[in-house]
Steps between C-alpha positions, in 0.01 A plus 500: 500500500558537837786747497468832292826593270604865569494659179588875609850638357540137303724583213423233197809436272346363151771268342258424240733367239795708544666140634538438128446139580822473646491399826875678603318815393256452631678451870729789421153753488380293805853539744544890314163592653494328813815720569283829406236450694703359762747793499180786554282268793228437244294205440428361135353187333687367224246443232497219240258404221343164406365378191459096438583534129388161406146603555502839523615589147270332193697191333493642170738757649743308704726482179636763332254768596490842355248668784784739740380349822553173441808532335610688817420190745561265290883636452533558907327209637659342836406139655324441850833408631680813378225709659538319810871613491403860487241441739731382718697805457272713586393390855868464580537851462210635741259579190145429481415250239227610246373332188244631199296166341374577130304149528321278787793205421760803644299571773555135632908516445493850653276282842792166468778744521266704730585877436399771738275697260313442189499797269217542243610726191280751346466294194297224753273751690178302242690174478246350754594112444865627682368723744291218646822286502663786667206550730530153605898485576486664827727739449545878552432673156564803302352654194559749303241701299626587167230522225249397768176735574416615841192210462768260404695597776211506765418094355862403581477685842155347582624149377820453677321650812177220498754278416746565846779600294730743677605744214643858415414722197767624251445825245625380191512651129581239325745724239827409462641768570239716647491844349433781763207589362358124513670480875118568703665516832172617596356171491715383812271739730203408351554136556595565851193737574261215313664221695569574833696236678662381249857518396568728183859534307586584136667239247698718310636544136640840479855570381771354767686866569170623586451565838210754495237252478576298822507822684139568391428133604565559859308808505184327361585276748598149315662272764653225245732547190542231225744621166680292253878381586787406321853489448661541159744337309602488128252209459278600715340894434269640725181667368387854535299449841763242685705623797881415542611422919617877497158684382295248744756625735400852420107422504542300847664803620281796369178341599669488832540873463166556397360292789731707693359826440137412474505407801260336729091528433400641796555818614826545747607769772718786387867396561698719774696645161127573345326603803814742576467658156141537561576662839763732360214713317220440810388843556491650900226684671666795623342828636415833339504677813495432890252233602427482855436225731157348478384689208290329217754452189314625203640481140578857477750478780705265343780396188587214341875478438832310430729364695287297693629432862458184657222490736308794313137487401522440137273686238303141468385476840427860569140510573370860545356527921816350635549653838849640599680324851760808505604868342636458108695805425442647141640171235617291751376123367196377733571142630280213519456468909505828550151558369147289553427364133092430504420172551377326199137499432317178480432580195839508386554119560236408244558741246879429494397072488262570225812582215633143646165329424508665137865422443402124572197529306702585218793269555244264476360615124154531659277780387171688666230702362395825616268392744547298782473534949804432658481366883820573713483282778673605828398271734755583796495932355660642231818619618532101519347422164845378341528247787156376461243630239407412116383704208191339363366623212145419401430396119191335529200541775195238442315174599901464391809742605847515358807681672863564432653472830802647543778487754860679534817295603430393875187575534284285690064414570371427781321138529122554477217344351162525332180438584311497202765553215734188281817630401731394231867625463696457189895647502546756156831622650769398770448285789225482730534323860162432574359263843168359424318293812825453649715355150762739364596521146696755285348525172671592179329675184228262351408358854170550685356395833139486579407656847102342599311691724601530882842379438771710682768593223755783511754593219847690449782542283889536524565655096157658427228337382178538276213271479148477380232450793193312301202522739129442582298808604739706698317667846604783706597386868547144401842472585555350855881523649612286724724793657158616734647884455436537177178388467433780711575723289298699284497435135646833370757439764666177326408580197500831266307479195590727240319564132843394241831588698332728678729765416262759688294298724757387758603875639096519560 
């Protein structure tokens, strides 16, 4: 397909066969819905089932049956033309048009009446004669998982991915309806941690009033919702697990809520109302007795207290060796510019990048051992190492070398080459903007680029990036830049090369 279907916040309404075969029913759930959704600025699929009957149920038991499933589609069974009619329906009303095939002969009516989605029930996850037919209908796709394995589930992944399929993943327990303790919310973050990239939700069976569940949902971050719908009527009952328009309207609305206050995934400023709570408790250096001008501020001469007054050194920055610009009488609060804070050591900048470079390391789900060299490079100094530097940290050191390379958001390597050493790069994490011999390219995770010998080549990133360097023989002063000033430069210059994190090598 050429254009991907945006699964993310898709609500799926299951009509299954709560249309009772009655195609005025069946357009009263469709128009009842439409209006819910409608009314809260969501976005649904209206969900039908398909079963040829002729074929798909044995001959012996097209008559007078006594097995409950076939008695049940047997006794609401709708022609092509009726379907059409709700069909209809539902595009007029701004839903998304989704169908669930229990045999290949569906899959073609679902194609000739050409629904958005295919849906593949739990009870097909094995059923490999449909799933090719699925495969092979070029359409988006979802599955759910009930009763399926974590091998079954990584086959159906694996398959519809060789196969081009564009697809999302659905936690399922196919109970009807689900017990708490059968629930496995869980499940939702371990399919989104094992399948990165790809679009999780949760097809749902729990009681209708219960809007607990959803709640968790969100937080284990599904991002589509499929549950049961139905309206009832004397001849028509819903079951235990079917929603009426007014507890969809109450799901919609609470996983809403809950997206509400999860919030977004990355980590946000304080608000003005936040950061002026914070303030309101932001302790004041004041001090203990008269300070003259252009003494040394040591910690003994100083308090830390509330209220804080605007412009006042603040117990976080106080750094004891501060130098005073004027007399402080005995508590009066010592302001920022009217002292000399120390500069910050070199030092400083490194130490302070290397809880960035673990963060990312660990945002990443990749793990060191105890023993390892980390190179900072600093080609242009340190104080400028989060303009232009990289963290590279050295696994392997043979006839063959691996590194992690590691760079913060916006950092930046100078174009260089080797004499003597072949370089491959392969993205594990974020984006890396990297010029090789004059062609740029940003590479994703799972990309590499092969830098020969001699080739100029320099590399940065925008988000933060980590990739593997897989190299020949790696050789001190082999690096040639084509900015003439930094070859210049001594090794231990541009570079400091540290045992681990070198927690207490860099001060030395």
């Amino acid at each position: 397909m050429d254009q991907k279907f945006d699964f993310k916040d898709l609500f799926v309404l299951d009509m299954a066969n709560n249309h009772q075969g009655d195609v005025e029913h069946g357009l009263k759930i469709v128009r009842s819905f439409a209006k819910v959704v409608k009314d809260r600025k969501a976005r649904a699929a209206l969900k039908f089932q398909f079963r040829q009957l002729e074929t798909f149920i044995h001959p012996d038991h097209q008559k007078n049956s006594d097995h409950k499933q076939v008695q049940r589609f047997m006794s609401t069974r709708l022609l092509r033309d009726k379907y059409q009619t709700l069909l209809d329906e539902v595009r007029s009303r701004g839903l998304v048009s989704m169908c669930t095939p229990f045999d290949e002969a569906s899959v073609d009516v679902i194609c000739d009446m050409d629904f958005d989605i295919i849906k593949v029930a739990s009870c097909s996850g094995k059923d490999w004669p449909l799933l090719e037919k699925v495969a092979d209908a070029g359409k988006p796709v979802i599955f759910s998982t009930g009763g399926l394995t974590l091998r079954d589930i990584d086959n159906l992944v694996s398959f519809f991915q060789h196969r081009g399929v564009h697809f999302a993943v659905m936690h399922c327990v196919a109970i009807y309806p689900t017990p708490d303790q059968n629930m496995n919310l869980n499940q939702i973050a371990l399919l989104r941690s094992r399948y990165p990239g790809i679009h999780i939700g949760w097809s749902t069976h729990e009681s209708p009033s219960d809007m607990v569940p959803v709640q968790l949902a969100i937080a284990l971050g599904a991002e589509l919702f499929e549950r049961h719908v139905g309206i009832e009527t004397e001849e028509a009952p819903l079951n235990a697990y079917s929603s009426t328009p007014d507890q969809v309207a109450q799901w919609i609305e609470t996983k809403q809520r809950a997206q509400l206050l999860c919030g977004p995934k990355e980590r946000q400023p304080a608000s003005d109302a936040e950061q002026s709570a914070i303030d309101g408790l932001k302790r004041g250096v004041f001090a203990k007795s008269k300070i003259r001008k252009g003494v040394v501020i040591e910690s003994d001469q100083v308090y830390f207290a509330i209220p804080y007054n605007e412009g006042q050194l603040d117990s976080g920055n106080f750094k004891a060796g501060i130098t005073s610009l004027k007399d402080f009488a005995a508590n009066a609060p010592i302001y920022e510019d009217k002292v000399n804070l120390p500069v910050s050591e070199d030092e400083l900048v490194i130490k302070h990048a290397v809880h960035d470079v673990k963060a990312l390391l660990n945002e990443a789900k990749i793990h060191l051992g105890p023993e390892f060299k980390v190179e900072y490079s600093h080609h242009y100094g340190v104080p400028k190492f989060l303009e232009t530097g990289a963290v590279l940290i050295e696994c392997v050191s043979r006839d063959y070398c691996k590194k992690l390379v590691v760079q913060l958001p916006g950092q930046q390597h100078p174009s260089h080459y080797h004499a003597r050493k072949e370089e491959t790069f392969q993205v594990l994490h974020g984006e890396l903007e990297c010029t090789v011999d004059g062609h740029h390219r940003k590479l994703i995770p799972g990309e590499s680029v092969v830098v020969m010998p001699g080739v100029w080549h320099s590399f940065g990133t925008e988000s933060g990036v980590i990739f593997e360097e897989i190299s020949s023989r790696d050789y001190d002063n082999d690096s040639f830049y084509e900015d003439k000033s930094i070859n210049k430069l001594a090794r231990a210059e541009r570079k400091t090369v540290v045992d681990h994190w070198g927690r207490f090598q860099i001060n030395a």
